[in-house]
C-alpha positions in Angstrom: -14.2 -0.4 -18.9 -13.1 -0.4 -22.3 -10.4 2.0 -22.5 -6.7 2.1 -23.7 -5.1 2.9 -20.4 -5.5 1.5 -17.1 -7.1 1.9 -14.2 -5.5 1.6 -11.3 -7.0 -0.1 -7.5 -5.9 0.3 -4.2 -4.1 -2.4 -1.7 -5.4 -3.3 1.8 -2.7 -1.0 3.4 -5.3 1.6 3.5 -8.3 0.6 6.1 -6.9 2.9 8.6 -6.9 6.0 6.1 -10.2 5.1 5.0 -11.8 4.6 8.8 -10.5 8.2 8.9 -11.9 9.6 6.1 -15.8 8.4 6.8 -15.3 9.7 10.7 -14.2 13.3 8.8 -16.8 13.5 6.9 -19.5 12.4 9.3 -18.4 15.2 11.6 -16.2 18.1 10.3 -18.9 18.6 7.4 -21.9 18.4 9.0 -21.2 20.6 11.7 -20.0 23.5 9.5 -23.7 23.2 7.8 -25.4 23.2 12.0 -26.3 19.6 11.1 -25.8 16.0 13.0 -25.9 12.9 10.8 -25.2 10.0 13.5 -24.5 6.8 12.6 -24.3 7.8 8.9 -20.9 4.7 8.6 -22.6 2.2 10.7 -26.2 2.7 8.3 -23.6 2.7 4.6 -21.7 -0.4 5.9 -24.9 -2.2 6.5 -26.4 -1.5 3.4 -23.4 -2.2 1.4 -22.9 -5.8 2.7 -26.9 -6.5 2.0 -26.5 -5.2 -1.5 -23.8 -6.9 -2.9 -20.2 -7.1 -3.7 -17.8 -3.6 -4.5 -17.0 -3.0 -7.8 -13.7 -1.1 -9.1 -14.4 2.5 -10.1 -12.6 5.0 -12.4 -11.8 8.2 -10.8 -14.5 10.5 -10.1 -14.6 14.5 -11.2 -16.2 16.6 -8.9 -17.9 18.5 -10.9 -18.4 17.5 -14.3 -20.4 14.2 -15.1 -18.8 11.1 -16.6 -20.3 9.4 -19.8 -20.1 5.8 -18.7 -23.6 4.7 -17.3 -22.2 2.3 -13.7 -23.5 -1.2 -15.2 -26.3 -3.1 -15.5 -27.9 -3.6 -11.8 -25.1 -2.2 -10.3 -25.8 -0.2 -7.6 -23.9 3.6 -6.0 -24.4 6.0 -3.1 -22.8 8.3 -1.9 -22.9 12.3 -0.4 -20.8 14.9 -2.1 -20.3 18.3 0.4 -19.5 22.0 -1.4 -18.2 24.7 1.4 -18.2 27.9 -1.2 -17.2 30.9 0.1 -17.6 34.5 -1.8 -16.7 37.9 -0.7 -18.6 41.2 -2.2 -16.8 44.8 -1.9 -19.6 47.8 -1.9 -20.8 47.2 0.8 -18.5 44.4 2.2 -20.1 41.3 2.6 -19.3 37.7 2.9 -21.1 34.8 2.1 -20.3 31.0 2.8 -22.9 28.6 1.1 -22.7 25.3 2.3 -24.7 21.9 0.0 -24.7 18.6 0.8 -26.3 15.9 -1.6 -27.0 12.7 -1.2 -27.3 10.4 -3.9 -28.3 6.8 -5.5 -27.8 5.3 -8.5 -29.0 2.1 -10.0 -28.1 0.9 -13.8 -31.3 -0.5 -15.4 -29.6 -1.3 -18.2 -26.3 -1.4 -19.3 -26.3 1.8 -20.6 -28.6 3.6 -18.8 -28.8 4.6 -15.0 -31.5 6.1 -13.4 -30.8 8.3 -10.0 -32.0 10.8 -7.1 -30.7 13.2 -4.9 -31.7 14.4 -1.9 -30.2 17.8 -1.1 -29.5 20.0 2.2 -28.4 24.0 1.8 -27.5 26.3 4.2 -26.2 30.1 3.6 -24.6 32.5 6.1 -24.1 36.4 4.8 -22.3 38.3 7.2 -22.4 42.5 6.6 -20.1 44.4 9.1 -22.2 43.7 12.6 -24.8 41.8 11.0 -25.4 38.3 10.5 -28.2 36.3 8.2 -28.2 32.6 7.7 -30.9 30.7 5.5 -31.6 27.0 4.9 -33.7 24.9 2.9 -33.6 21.2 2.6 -36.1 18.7 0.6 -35.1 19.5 -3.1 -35.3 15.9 -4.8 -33.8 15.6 -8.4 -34.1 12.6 -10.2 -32.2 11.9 -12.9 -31.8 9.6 -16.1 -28.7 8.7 -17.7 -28.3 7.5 -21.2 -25.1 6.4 -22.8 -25.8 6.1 -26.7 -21.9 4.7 -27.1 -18.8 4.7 -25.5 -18.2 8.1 -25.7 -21.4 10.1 -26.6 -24.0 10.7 -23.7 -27.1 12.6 -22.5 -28.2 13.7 -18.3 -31.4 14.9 -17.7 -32.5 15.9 -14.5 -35.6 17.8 -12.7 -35.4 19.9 -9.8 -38.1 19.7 -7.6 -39.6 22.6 -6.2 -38.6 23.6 -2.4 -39.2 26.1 0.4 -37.0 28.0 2.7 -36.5 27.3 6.2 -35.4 30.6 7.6 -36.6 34.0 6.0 -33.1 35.8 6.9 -31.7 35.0 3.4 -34.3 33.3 0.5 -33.5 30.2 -0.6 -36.2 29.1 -2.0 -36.1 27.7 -5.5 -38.9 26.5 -8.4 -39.3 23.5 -10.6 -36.0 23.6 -12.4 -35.1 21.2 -15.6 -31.5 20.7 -16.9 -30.4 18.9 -19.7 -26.4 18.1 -20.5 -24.6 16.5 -23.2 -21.6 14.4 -22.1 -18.5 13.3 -24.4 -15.7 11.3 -23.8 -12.3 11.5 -25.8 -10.7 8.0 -26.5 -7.7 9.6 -25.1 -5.0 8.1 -23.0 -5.7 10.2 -20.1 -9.4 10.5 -19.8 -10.8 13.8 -20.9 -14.5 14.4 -20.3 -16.7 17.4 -21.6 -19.8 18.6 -20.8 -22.2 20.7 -22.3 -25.7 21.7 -21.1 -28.6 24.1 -19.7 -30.5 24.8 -16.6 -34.2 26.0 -17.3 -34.8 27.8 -14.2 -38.5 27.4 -13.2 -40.6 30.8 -11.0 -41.6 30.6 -7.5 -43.1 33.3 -4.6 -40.5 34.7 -2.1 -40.8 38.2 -0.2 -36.5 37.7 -0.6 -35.8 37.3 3.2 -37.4 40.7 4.1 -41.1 39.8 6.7 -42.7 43.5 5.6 -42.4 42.7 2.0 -45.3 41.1 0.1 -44.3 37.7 -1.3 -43.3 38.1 -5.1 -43.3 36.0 -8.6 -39.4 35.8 -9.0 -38.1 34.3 -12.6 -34.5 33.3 -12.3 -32.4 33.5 -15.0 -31.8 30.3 -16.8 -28.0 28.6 -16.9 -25.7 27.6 -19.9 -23.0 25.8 -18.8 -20.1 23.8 -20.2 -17.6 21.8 -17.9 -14.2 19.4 -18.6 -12.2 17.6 -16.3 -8.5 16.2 -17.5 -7.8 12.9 -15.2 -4.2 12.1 -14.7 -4.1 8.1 -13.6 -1.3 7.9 -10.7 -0.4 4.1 -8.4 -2.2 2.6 -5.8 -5.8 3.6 -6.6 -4.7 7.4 -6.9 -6.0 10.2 -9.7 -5.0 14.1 -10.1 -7.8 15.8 -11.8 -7.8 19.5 -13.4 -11.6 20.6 -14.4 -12.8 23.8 -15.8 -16.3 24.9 -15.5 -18.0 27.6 -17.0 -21.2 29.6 -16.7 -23.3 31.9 -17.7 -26.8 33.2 -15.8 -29.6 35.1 -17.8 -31.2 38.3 -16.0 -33.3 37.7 -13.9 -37.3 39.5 -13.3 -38.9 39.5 -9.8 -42.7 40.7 -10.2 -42.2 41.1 -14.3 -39.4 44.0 -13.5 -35.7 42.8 -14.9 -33.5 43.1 -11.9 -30.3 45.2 -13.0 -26.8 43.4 -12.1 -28.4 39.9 -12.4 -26.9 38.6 -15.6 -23.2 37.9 -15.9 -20.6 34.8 -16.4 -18.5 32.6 -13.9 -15.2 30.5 -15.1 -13.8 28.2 -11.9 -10.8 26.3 -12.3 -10.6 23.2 -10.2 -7.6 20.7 -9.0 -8.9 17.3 -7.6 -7.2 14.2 -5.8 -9.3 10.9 -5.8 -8.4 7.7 -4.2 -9.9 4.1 -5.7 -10.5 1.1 -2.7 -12.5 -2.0 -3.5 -16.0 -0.1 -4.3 -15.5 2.7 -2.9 -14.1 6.7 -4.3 -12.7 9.5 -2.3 -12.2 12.5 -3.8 -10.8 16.6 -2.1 -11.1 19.3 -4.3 -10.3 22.6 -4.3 -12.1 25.4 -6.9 -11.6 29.0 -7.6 -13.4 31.9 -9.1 -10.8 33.4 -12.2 -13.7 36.1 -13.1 -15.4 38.9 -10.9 -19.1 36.9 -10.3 -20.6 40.2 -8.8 -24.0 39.8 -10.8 -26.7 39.0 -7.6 -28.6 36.1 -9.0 -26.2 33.7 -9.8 -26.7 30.0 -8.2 -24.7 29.7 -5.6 -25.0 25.6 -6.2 -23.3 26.0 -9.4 -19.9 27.9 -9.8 -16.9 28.1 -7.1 -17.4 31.8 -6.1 -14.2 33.0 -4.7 -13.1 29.6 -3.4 -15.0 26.3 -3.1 -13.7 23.0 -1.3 -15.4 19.9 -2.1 -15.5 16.3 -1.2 -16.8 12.9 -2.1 -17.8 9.4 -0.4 -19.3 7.2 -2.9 -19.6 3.2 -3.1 -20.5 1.5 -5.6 -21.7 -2.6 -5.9 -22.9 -5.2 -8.1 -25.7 -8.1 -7.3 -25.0 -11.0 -6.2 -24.6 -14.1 -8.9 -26.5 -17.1 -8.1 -24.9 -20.0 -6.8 
């Protein structure tokens, strides 16, 4: 990486901490979404050894997107989990949203990657006595990533289209599109900035309610702009601040514009990442700093009230010919 600070890589006095870590996240996560993911460690440490050899990583932000592409051939997975939870006043509701991608990556060239993810929701809306949960699961994005230099970028990804698996809460989505512009300052501490927009695609719901006929629903399109600040620390350690924010266009279900759907969301996040031979941990926790009360924002995108996030990834380069 050609940068004018350094990166730093951990020592082999963490196998332990790491052992931990993968057990955590194989089990705490998944069971707060109602989901079992057995032998998820057994299946990445197999795959890892057959692929090649780790590579050393800069740290990762959790929610904005790096510039640099991974390397030609190289080769990343990895699962990144979003607990978000919001709270409404009139009448009081709460609502925990819970996503958990999982990704590859693989540079074609040496500056550009191509990737997919394979994503997993589930909702739960409590009101007083009442409860409502919703799921959906099969949304595939691939994605291409093209870094024109060292600091100047572009992301484009499409959203597949996918279905609810519960009609208590809708969470069904269209054919989405989202194109971002990435920058990186050649500063000492790296700075990265994004700047993009979702075009939100239509689809037909009856929005969670069986005596309702199904609906064309438009949602309203997303600008967003994100930065994260990364603060290099010792022994494969990073502290990262990121900002993020949003804002959601109104949105139109059967050609009528929904009142209360258009509005803005600014999050403020503080990250910890840890570097180890390949692979990147990262715990972050996000908060809302404006009142999101408009009823069609993406609860994907944005930190709500509070939002606690974490990532596994490992990354690895081919094997050189003997």
């Amino acid at each position: 990486m050609k940068h004018s600070f350094t990166r730093h890589t951990g020592g082999s006095r963490y196998p332990g901490f790491m052992a931990f870590v993968i057990n955590w996240f194989t089990t705490w996560i998944p069971a707060s979404a109602g989901m079992t993911l057995p032998s998820i460690g057994n299946w990445l440490v197999a795959l890892f050894v057959l692929l090649g050899f780790p590579v050393f990583l800069g740290a990762r932000p959790l929610v904005t997107r790096e510039t640099e592409t991974i390397g030609y051939h190289h080769f990343e997975t990895g699962f990144l989990s979003s607990v978000r939870h919001d709270t409404f006043k009139s009448p009081k509701t709460t609502y925990r949203t819970v996503v958990l991608p999982a990704y590859a990556r693989l540079g074609l060239f040496s500056k550009a990657d191509v990737g997919v993810t394979f994503r997993y929701i589930t909702n739960r809306l409590e009101r007083g006595e009442a409860k409502y949960t919703g799921s959906g699961v099969g949304q595939i994005s691939p994605e291409v990533k093209i870094a024109f230099t060292e600091n100047w970028g572009f992301l484009g990804i499409w959203h597949t289209r996918s279905g609810a698996q519960s009609d208590d809460i809708p969470v069904a989505r269209g054919v989405d599109g989202e194109l971002v512009g990435l920058y990186q300052a050649p500063t000492a501490w790296p700075l990265y900035l994004n700047l993009g927009y979702v075009f939100r695609g239509p689809y037909n719901s009856n929005m969670g309610v069986e005596e309702v006929p199904v609906v064309h629903v438009n949602p309203g399109s997303i600008f967003q702009s994100r930065a994260a600040l990364e603060i290099p620390l010792s022994h494969g350690f990073s502290v990262l601040t990121e900002m993020a924010y949003y804002h959601v266009y109104e949105q139109k279900v059967a050609g009528e514009a929904i009142p209360a759907t258009e509005g803005d969301a600014l999050d403020a996040y503080l990250d910890v990442t840890w570097l180890f031979r390949g692979w990147s941990l990262g715990l972050g926790l996000g908060v809302g700093l404006l009142d999101e009360s408009h009823t069609s924002f993406d609860f994907e995108r944005g930190a709500g009230d509070t939002d606690i996030r974490f990532l596994l990834a490992y990354r690895v380069k081919p094997h050189k010919p003997q």
